[in-house]
C-alpha positions in Angstrom: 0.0 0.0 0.0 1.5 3.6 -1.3 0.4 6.8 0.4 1.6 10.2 -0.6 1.6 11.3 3.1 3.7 9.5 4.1 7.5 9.5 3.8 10.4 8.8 5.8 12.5 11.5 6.9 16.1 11.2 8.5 19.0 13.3 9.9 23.1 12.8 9.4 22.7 10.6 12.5 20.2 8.3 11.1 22.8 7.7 7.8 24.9 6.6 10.3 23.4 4.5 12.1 21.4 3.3 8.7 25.7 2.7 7.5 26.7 0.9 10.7 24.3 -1.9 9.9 26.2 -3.2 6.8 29.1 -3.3 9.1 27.6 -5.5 11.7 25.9 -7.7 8.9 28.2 -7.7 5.9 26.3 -9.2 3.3 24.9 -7.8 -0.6 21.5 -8.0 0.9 22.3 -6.0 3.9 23.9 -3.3 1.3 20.7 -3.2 -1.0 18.6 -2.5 1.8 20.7 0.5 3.0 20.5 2.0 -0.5 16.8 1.3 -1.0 15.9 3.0 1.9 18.7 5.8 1.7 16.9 6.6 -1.4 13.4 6.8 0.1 14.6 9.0 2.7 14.3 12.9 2.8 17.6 14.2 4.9 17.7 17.0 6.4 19.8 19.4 8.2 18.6 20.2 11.7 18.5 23.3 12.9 20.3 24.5 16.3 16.9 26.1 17.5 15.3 22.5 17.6 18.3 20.4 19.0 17.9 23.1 21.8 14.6 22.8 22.6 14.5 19.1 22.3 17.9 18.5 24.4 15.8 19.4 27.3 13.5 16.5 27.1 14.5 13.7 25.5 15.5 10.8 28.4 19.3 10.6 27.3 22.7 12.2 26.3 22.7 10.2 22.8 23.2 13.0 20.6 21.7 11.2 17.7 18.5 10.6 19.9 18.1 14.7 20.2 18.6 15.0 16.8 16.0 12.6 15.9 13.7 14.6 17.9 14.7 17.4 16.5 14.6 16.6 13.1 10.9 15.6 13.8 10.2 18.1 15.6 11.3 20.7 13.0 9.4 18.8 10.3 6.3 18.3 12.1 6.8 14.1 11.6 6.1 11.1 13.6 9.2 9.7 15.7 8.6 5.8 15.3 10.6 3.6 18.1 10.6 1.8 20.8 12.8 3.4 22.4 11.5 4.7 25.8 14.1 7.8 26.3 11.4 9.9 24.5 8.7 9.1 26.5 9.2 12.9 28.0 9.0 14.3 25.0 6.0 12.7 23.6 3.9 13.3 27.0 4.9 17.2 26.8 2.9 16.8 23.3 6.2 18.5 21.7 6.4 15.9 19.2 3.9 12.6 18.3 6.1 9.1 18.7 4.5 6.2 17.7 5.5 2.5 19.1 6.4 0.0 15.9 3.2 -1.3 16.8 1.2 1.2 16.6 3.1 2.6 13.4 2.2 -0.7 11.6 -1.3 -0.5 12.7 -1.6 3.0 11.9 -0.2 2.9 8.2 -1.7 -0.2 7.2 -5.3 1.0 8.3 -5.8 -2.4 11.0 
């Protein structure tokens, strides 16, 4: 199922961590998936004013975790994870983060 509205957006961290994967799991396959969703994803460059105001509230001192907020938070997108250091975040309503649960049953309508 396609939907125009919806699109997955990334920051310089996210490449990286995208990267690291066909490190831990050398393989072609591992390498194709990295470029097939580099090229679905929209980068962008995250401004200062956003890290700031996210740095506040996200649960940890992971850079790359503020600057996922951020980069959400700038783009007015949905942070999907499971990963419970922005729990503060979300419940200050500064930015919507979605469980993979609740992602899949969200896009796929169930």
């Amino acid at each position: 199922m396609a939907d125009d509205g919806v699109w997955l957006l990334g920051d310089t961290y996210l490449a990286e961590e995208m990267a690291r994967y066909t490190e831990v799991y050398p393989s072609e396959t591992a390498v194709s998936l990295l470029e097939a969703l580099a090229a679905k994803t929209e980068f962008v460059e995250v401004e200062a004013r956003y890290l700031r105001i996210c740095r506040e509230y996200v649960g940890t001192l992971d850079l790359s975790d503020v600057y996922h907020a951020a980069a959400c938070l700038q783009t007015g997108s949905t942070l999907i994870t499971d990963d419970r250091h922005f729990d503060g975040i979300c419940d200050e309503g500064i930015i919507t983060v979605w469980s993979t649960k609740v992602a899949i049953k969200e896009l796929l309508g169930i």
